[in-house]
N, C-alpha and C positions, 0 to 999 in steps of 0.2 A: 545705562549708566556706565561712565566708566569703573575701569576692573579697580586702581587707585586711585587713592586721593593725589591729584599733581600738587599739593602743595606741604606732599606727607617731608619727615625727617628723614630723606633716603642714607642707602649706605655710602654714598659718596664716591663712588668707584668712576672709573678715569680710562679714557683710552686704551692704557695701559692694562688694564682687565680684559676688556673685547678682547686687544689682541691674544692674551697670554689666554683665555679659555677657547680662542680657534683655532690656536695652534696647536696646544696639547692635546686637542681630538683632532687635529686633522692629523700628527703625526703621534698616532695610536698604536695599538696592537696589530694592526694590517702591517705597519710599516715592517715590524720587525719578524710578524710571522707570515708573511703571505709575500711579499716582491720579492724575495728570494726564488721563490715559488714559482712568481709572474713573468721572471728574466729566465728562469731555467726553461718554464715550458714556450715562451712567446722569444726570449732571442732579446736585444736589445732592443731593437727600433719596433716591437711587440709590446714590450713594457712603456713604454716612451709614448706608444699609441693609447697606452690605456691611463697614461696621467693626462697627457693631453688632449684627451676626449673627455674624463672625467673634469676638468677644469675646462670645457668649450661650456659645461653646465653648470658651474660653480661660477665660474665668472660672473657670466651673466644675469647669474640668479643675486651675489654680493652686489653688483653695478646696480641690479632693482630693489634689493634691501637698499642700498646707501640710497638712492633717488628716493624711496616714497620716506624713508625715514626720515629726510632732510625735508618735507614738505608740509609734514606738521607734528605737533608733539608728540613722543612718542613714550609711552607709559607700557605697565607692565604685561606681559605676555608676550613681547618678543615677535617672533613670526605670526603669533596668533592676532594681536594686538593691528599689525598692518595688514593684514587679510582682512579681518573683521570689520574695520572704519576704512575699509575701501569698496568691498566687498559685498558688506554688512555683516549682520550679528549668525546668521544662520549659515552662508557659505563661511563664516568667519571658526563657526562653532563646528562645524562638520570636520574641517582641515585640522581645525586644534586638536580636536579629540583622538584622531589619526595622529597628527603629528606628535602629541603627546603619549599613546603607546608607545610610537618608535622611539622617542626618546627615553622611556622609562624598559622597555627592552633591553635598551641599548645601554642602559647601567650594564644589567646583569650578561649582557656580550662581554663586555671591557673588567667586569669582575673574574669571568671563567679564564679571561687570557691574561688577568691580573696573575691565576693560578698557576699558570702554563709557566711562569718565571721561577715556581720552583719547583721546575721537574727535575733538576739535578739531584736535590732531594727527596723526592719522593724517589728517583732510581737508586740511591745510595739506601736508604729506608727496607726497599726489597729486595737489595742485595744483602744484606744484615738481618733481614727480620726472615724474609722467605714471603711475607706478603702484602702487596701492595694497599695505600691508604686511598680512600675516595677524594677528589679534588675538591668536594667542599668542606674537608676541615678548613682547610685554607681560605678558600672564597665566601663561608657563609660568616664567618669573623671579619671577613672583610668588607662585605658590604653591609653588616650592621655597624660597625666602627664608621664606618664612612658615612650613616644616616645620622649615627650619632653625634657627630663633631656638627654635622649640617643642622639638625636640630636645635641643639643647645648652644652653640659658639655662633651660625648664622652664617649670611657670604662673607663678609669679612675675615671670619677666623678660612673659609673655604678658600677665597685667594689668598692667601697665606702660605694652606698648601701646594695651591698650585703655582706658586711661585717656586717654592721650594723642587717641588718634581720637575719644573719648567728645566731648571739649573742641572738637576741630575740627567736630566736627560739630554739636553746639549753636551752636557760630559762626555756621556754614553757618545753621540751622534760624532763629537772630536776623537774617542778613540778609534771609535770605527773608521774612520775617514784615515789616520795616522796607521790602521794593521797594513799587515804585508799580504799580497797573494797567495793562496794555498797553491803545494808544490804539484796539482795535480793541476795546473795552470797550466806549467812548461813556462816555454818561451814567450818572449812580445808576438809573434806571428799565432803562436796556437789562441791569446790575449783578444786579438783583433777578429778571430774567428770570432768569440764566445762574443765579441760586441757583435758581430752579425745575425747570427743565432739564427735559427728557423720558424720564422713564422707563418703559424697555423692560422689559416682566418674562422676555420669552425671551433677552435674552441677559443676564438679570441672574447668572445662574450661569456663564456662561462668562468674566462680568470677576472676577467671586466667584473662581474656580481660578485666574485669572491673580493677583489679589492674596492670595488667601490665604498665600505664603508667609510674606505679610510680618507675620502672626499668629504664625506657628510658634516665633518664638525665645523663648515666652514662657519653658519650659522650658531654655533652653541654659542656666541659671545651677546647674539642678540638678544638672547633668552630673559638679560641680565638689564634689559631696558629698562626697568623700572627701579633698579637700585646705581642708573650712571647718572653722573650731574649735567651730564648735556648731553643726550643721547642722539642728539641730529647731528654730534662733532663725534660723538667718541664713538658711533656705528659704524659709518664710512669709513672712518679711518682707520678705527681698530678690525674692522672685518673684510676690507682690501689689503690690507697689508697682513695679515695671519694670512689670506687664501696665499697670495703672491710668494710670500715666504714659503709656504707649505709646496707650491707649487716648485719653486727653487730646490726645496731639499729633496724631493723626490724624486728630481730630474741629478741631482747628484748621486743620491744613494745608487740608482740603477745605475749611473756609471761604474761605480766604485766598485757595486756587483757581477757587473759582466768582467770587468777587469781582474778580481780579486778569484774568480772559482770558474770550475766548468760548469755546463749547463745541468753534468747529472749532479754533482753535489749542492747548485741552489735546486734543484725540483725535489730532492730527497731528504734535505737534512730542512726541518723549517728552521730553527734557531745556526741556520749559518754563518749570521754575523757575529756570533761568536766565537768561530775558529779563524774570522779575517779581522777584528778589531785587535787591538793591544791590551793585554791583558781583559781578551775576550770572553773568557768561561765565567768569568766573577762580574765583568761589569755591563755585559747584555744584557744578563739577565735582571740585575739592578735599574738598567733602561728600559728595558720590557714592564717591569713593574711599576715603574714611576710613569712611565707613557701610558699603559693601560689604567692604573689608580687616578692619573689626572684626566683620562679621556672620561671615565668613570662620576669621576669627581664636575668635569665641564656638563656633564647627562645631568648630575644630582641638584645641581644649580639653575638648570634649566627649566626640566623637566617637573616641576610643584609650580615653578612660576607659571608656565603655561596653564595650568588645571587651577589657578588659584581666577587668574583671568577668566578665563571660560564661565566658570563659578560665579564669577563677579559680576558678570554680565546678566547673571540670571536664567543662562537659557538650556539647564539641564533641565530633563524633563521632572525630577523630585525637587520640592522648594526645597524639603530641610536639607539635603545632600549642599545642596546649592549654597547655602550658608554655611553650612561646615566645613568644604574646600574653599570657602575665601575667606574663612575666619583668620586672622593676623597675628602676628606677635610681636612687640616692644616697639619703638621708637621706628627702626628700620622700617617694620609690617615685615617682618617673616611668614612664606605660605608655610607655616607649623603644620598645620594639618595636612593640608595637600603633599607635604613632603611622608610623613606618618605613610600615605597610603600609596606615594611611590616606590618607597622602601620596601612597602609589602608586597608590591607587583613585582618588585626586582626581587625581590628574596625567592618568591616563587619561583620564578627561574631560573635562578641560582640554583636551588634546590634541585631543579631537572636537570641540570647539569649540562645540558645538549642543545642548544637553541639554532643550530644548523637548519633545521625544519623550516625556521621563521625568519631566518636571514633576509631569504630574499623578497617575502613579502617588507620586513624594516625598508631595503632600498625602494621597494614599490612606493611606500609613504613617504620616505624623502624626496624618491625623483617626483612625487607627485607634487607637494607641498614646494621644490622648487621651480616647475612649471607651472603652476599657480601664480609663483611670485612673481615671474616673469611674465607672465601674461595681466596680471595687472599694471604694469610697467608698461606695456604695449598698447593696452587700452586705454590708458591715462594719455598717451603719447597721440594715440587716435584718435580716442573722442575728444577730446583739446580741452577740457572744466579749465575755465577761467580761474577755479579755485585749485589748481597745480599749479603751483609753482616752487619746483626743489629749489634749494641752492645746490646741489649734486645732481649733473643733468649725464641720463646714460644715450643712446640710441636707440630709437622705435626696433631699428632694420635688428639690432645685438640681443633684445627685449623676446623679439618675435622666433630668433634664432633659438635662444634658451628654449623657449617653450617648446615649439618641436620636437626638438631634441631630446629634451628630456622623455617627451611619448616615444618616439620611436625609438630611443635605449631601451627602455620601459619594456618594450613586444620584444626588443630581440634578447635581452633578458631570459623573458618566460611568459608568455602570451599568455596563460591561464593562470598565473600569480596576477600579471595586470587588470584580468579580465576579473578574478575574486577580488584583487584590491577596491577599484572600481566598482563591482558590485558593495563591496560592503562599504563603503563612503557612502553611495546613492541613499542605502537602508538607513544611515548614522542619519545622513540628511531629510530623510523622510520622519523620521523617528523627530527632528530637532523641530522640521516644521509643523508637524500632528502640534507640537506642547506651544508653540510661538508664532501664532498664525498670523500675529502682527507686527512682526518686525522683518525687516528689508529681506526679501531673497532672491532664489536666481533670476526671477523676473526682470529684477533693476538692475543685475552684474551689466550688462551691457550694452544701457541708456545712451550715455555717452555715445559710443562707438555706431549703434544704430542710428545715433542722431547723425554722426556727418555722414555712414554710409548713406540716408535717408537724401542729407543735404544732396549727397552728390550724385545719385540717382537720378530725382527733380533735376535738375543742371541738365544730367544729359538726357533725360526723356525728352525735356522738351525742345534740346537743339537736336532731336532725330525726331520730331513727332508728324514733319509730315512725310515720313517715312513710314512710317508704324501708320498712319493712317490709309495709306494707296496699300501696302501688305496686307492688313486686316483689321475689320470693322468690329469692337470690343464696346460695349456702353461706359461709358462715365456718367449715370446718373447721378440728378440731384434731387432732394424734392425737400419744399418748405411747405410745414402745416403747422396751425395753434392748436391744433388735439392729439397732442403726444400721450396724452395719459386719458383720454375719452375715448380714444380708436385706436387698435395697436395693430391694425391688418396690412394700414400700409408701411407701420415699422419690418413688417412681413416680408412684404414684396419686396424694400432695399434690402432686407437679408438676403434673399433668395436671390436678387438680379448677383448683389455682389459677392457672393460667396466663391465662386470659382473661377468665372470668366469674366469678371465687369468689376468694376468699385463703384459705390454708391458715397451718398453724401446728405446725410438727415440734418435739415435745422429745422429747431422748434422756432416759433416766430413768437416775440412777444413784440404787440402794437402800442407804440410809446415814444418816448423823446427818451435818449440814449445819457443818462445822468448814473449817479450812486446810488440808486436804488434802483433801476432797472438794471443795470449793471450787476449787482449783487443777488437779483433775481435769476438772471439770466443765467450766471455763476453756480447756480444753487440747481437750478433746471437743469442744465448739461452734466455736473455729477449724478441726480437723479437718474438720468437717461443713460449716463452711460454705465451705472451700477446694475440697471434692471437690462443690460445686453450683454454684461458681461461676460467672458466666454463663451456667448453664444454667437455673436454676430461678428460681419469682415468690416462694417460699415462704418464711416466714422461719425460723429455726432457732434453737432453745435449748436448755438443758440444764434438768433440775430434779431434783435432791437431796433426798430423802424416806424415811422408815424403812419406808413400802410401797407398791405399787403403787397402793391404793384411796387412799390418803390426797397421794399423787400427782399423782394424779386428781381428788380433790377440791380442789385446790389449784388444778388447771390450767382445773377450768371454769366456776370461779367469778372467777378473772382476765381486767379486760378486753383484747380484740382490739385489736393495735395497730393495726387496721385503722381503727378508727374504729367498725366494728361488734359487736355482742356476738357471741360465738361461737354459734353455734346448731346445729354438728354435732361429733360426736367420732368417731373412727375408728379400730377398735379392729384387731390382726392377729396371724395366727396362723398355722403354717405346718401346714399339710393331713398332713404327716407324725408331725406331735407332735399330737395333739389334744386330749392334758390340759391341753395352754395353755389350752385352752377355758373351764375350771370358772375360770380367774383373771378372764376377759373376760364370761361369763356372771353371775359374784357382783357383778361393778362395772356390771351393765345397770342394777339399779335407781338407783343413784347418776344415773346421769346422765339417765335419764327425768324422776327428778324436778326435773330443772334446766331440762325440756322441749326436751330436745335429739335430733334425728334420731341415728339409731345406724346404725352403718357398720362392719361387720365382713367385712377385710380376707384372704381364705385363701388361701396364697400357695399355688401347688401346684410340684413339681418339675421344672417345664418353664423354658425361659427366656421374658420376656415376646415375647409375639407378638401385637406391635400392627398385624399386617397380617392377622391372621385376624378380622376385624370384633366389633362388643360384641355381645353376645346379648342381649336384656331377656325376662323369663320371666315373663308375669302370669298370675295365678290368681283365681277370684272372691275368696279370701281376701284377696285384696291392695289392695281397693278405695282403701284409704288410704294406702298405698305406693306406687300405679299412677305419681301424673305425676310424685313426686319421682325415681323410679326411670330414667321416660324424661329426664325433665332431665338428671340425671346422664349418665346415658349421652350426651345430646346435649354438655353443657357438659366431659366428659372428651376426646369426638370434635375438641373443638376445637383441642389441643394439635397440634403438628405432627406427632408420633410417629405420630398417626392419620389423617393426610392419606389415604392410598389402602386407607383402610378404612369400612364402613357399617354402621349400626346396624340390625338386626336384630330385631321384637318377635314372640317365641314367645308362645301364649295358650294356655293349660292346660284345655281346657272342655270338658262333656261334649256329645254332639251338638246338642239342643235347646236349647244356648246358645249356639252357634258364629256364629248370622248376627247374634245381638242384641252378640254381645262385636267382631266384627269391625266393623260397623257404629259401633260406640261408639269403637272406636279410631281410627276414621277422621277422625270430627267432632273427636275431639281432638286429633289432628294437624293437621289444616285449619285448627282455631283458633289453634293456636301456632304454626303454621306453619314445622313443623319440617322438616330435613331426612329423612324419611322416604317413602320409595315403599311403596304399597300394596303390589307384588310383594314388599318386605321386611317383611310381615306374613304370619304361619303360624298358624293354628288348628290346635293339638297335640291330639286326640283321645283319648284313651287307649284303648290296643288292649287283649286281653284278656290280664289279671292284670298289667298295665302299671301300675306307679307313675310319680307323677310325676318321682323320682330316676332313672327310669330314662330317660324321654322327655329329661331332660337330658343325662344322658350319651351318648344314639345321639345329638340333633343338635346339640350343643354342647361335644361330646369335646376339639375342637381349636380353639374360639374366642378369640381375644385375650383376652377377658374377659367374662365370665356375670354379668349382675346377678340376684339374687334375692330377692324381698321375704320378710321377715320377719314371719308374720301372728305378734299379739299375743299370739294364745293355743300360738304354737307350740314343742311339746315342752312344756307342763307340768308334767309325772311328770317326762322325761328330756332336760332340756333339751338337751343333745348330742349326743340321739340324731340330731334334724334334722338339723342340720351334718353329723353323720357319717355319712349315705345318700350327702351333694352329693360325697362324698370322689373320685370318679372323673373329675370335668371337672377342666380347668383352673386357671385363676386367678379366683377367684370373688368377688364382692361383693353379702353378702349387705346388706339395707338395712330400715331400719325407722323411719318415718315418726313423729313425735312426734304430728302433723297433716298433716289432707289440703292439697296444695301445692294451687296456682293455675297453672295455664298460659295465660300472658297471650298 
């Protein structure tokens, strides 16, 4: 469901909101306590490196908020709201619930350095008293006033203030811009040093995580989606132009910084734009406190709406919880409650006073939730959904760049905050799917995308395929049966061929004339089938509708393999107890020779599979052209797990005076394909007297997992089913017959 009603009383808010809540967090408490910092220890074109690397990820992450918000309505929750209906509800909920800590954190950040604006007073306090006050008299009056006003008055009375701070603090940014250089400057030439500065590339990453918060609020304007009157006009526009802006002032301030002081008075003094602004000691600190109180204030605005969404969706693991953070208030829908319990997480931290610990997991869940955004941007761009269409169009190549980026900041950061953020999202999203195990998740993030990689696979498999065929010989089985749910051995066998080396291709056959209810039969059969293989099998599964078997048949193997490859095997079965099935799968042999395809005839016998009694392979001089597709097989079936603590087995049919020339030959051709076979599992079957070969199978392959047997050419002529019906006493058997002699590379 969605999180709002789209057709609620919203607050009416305007372009003009996005911008003024991106801007007042992006130029926060970092600005005035940390770049000072960032110019004195990095140098000029050090600081310069870290707004313009922090914005190669903000950009691009604005350009895919403005593109997916412009492509359908966009309602309340913000970041979470476009994750979530793009995404779905569970990678949507996994991201929110992160991205909603950091944002409710990130009050009680911007509250502690809301405090830091009156240190003046607090030093004056312990120069007169003799001892110091704790910073949260200040901060913990501050962030309940601040929950207060957002409670009871709502965003409306909230841009208000942040309109008001907005003003105070351009004040603040005009005096600063108007002070004089400190006299520990010197001259223009000592000037032009400090814009050079010395940059350190090892601890370029560690002033990077100390400033980068002050990047993050590019998104706080989104938060406020659900209370804008046109939030596909007033996101792009108000969250492009706060980044740009933001970007603009910070690339001035660090000039004005290197110009205005030496590098040790910004790395040692952090409120030093207070000894370079104009009437700097009094009105910094009034900028410091209005830019942290509104960065504060853009968290408080946000941060309920997200958890109000989340909530709305239904997809916390408690129902009542889930109702009481999207319970509403008045006309607008205030998240009342959801805010109640962001106030209390911020208070908490407030209370701790020190949230340095947690810093830079906060950047982890931004850079992550901004690689996220941009990678649905990319995906949207790749899988091509007919139902994308922005009117704000970014770049796939700008899209795919964000995302990167964002990871690899992310590690040089601090690889073990990435690697615990990362774990604990996996957990948030296991936890989300345990409670929601039918709503959209990672399975579908990447439908689309797989689909055109898929498309464009097929494309070039098959203009390289008779390449891939002269390299190496792989099955593309098919096989059509109407007992998909009365015999499931030869669902077996296409498990087994296609699991590692081969693809397979199962159609159930239903016999009929192709209308709306065979149609919806068929329909109804292939979800069956393909529910009861589910994560079990590689194989793919169809249905085909046809007025007979042969014409079926002919349909199915003249259709190409969604593999990419032509089919080149068909696998026919029959159950060892009915053996008139036979004369159906004997009349369609020629059919499918002539399409040059290997023949696989499948005899189920009355036993249950027993893939721990090893494969048997049974070669006979007649088999010369059967021989290595037969041991393939048998190696490429071996491969499936079912077969793990079983061995393959080559019986040789030969009379004495061929016995060392055939053992010998089987040898060299193991050794060249270098297969798993041991000499000890090679047997020269002799034949004793008035011993047929039906019989030699039946004493040492009575009880074998599975018997391969080649099919010579000319076998049974007069009676074609008489062959088959001698093998009737083994097992599970697979006879096999060669179109052409295979290669064992």
């Amino acid at each position: 469901m969605n999180p709002t009603n789209p057709l609620k009383a919203n607050s009416g808010l305007g372009t003009a909101s996005v911008f003024f809540t991106s801007v007042s967090t992006i130029l926060g408490a970092v600005l005035f306590l940390r770049f000072g910092f960032a110019v004195g220890t990095l140098g000029f074109w050090g600081a310069i490196g870290i707004i313009l690397l922090g914005h190669l990820i903000t950009i691009p992450t604005a350009l895919a908020i403005s593109e997916i918000a412009t492509n359908k309505r966009v309602e309340g929750g913000g970041e979470y709201f476009i994750i979530s209906r793009s995404f779905g509800l569970k990678i949507g909920a996994t991201i929110g619930i992160t991205l909603y800590l950091s944002q409710a954190i990130s009050i009680a950040f911007y509250i502690i350095a809301f405090a830091e604006a009156f240190a003046p007073c607090f030093e004056w306090w312990q120069e007169y008293s003799g001892y110091g006050l704790p910073r949260q008299i200040v901060s913990v009056p501050a962030v309940i006033a601040l929950s207060l006003v957002i409670l009871y008055k709502g965003a409306g009375s909230g841009m208000k203030i942040l309109y008001i701070v907005s003003i105070l603090l351009l004040i603040s940014l005009g005096l600063f811009f108007a002070g004089s250089p400190l006299e520990s400057v010197g001259d223009p030439a000592q000037a032009a040093e400090n814009i050079g500065g010395d940059f350190n590339s090892h601890t370029f990453f560690i002033v990077f995580a100390v400033c980068f918060p002050a990047f993050t609020g590019m998104t706080a304007g989104v938060g406020l989606s659900g209370d804008l009157k046109n939030p596909g006009r007033s996101i792009p526009s108000g969250t492009m132009g706060g980044t740009l802006t933001g970007l603009l002032i910070y690339l001035l301030v660090v000039w004005k910084l290197s110009l205005s002081a030496s590098p040790a008075d910004l790395a040692s003094d952090q409120l030093i734009m207070s000894r370079i602004a104009w009437a700097g000691p009094l009105i910094i600190p009034i900028g410091l406190a209005a830019c942290s109180y509104s960065s504060a204030l853009g968290s408080i605005l946000v941060a309920p709406r997200t958890l109000q969404a989340v909530a709305g969706d239904k997809i916390l693991p408690l129902g009542a919880f889930n109702a009481f953070l999207s319970k509403k208030k008045g006309p607008s829908e205030e998240p009342f409650n959801a805010t109640l319990v962001t106030s209390a997480i911020a208070l908490v931290f407030v209370l701790m006073g020190n949230i340095d610990l947690v810093a830079e997991i906060i950047s982890m869940f931004f850079l992550f939730t901004y690689g996220i955004l941009c990678l649905i941007s990319f995906l949207n761009h790749f899988g091509s959904p007919p139902s994308y269409r922005p009117r704000f169009k970014s770049k796939w190549q700008v899209s795919l760049g964000g995302f990167l980026l964002s990871i690899w900041v992310m590690f040089m950061i601090n690889p073990l905050y990435t690697i615990l953020a990362s774990l604990l999202i996996v957990i948030i999203y296991l936890l989300v799917e345990r409670c929601n195990k039918d709503r959209k998740g990672v399975v579908d993030i990447f439908r689309g995308a797989l689909f055109q990689l898929s498309r464009h696979m097929r494309v070039f498999m098959q203009k390289t395929q008779s390449t891939m065929e002269n390299d190496e010989w792989r099955p593309s089985a098919i096989c059509i049966s109407p007992n998909s749910f009365e015999r499931g051995k030869v669902l077996e066998l296409m498990k087994w061929i296609s699991h590692r080396h081969g693809f397979g291709t199962y159609f159930h056959f239903i016999e009929g004339y192709y209308d709306k209810q065979t149609f919806a039969e068929a329909q109804h059969i292939r979800r069956r089938l393909v529910e009861l293989q589910k994560n079990k099998s590689a194989m793919y599964i169809d249905t085909m509708v046809s007025p007979s078997y042969t014409s079926a048949l002919a349909q199915v193997i003249q259709a190409p393999s969604i593999s990419g490859m032509d089919n080149n095997m068909v696998v026919f079965e029959y159950d060892k107890r009915h053996p008139e099935e036979l004369h159906r799968i004997l009349d369609s042999a020629g059919l499918v020779k002539a399409g040059n395809h290997d023949i696989c005839i499948f005899a189920g016998s009355a036993y249950p599979v027993r893939s721990r009694n090893d494969i048997h392979v049974w070669l006979r001089p007649a088999d010369e052209k059967n021989t290595n597709l037969m041991i393939l097989l048998g190696y490429i079936i071996m491969a499936h797990p079912a077969w793990e603590k079983s061995q393959i087995k080559i019986f040789s049919f030969s009379t004495t005076d061929q016995s060392e020339a055939v053992k010998q030959n089987l040898k060299e051709r193991i050794a060249a394909g270098r297969l798993p076979i041991t000499l000890a599992n090679i047997e020269i079957v002799m034949p004793a007297n008035g011993q047929g070969f039906a019989d030699a199978v039946a004493k040492y392959s009575g009880h074998a997992g599975l018997t391969i047997i080649g099919i010579p050419d000319n076998a049974g002529e007069n009676e074609p089913a008489t062959f088959f019906n001698k093998l009737k006493e083994t097992g599970d058997t697979l006879f096999v017959n060669a179109a052409q002699h295979k290669e064992i590379n």
